[in-house]
C-alpha positions in Angstrom: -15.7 15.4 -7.1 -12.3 17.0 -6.6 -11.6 19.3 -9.4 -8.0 18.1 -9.9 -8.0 14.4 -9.2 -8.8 12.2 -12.6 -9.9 9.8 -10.0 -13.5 9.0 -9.4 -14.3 7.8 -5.8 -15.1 5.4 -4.6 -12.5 3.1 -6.7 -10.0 0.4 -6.4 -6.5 1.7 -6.1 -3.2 -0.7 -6.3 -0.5 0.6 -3.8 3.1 -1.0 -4.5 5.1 -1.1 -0.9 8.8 -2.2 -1.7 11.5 -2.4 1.3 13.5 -5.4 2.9 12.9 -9.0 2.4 11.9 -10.0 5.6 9.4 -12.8 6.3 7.3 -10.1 8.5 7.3 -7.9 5.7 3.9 -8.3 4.3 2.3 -7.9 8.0 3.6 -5.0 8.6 2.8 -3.3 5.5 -0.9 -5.1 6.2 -1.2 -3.3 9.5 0.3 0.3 7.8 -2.2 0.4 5.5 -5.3 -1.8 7.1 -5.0 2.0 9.5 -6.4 3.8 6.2 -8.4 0.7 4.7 -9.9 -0.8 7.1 -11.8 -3.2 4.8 -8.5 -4.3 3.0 -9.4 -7.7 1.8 -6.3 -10.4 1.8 -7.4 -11.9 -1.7 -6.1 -8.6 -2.7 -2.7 -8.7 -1.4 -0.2 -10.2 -3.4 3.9 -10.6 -2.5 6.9 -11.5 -4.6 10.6 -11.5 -3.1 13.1 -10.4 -5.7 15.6 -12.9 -6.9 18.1 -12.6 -4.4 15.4 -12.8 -1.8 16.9 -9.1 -0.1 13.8 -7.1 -1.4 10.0 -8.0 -1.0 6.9 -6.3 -3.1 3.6 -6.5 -1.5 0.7 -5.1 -3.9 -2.4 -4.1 -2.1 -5.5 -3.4 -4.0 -7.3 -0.5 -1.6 -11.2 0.8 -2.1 -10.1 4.3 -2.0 -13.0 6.3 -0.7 -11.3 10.0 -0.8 -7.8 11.7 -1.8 -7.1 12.6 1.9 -7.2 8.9 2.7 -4.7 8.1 -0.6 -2.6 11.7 0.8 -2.5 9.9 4.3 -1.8 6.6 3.5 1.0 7.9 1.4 2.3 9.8 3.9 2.6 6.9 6.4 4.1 4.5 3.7 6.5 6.7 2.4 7.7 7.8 6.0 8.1 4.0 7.8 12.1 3.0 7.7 11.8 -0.3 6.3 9.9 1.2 3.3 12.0 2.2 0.6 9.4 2.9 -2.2 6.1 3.4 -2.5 3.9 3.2 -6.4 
């Protein structure tokens, strides 16, 4: 177990990807993070627009095996241009 990390592996981890309302939003955050979790499961994708409809949400729930696949997958989220934030 990694001395620093309070997480225990394996575990399920919920990601929060938030950028621009667009209706291939949640697809593309899909195949971002399906790269690092390749058994994402869709029952464990969720997606709410804001209330003007200009921002989207999409809440993945991961199996996490490692911190270099959360480091990663961060990395790749936080770096895309139509990501704007990343919880």
């Amino acid at each position: 177990m990694d001395e620093e990390s309070l997480l225990q592996f394996p575990c399920d981890f919920p990601l929060k990807i938030m950028g621009s309302g667009s209706p291939d939003f949640r697809q593309l955050v899909v195949d971002l993070v399906s790269r690092h979790a390749p058994d994402l499961d869709d029952t464990r994708i969720h997606v709410r627009d804001s209330r003007s409809g200009r921002y989207q949400s999409v809440t993945v729930v991961i199996n996490a095996r490692n911190r270099v696949q959360l480091d990663a997958l961060y990395a790749e989220l936080s770096g895309h241009p139509r990501i704007t934030m990343v919880l």
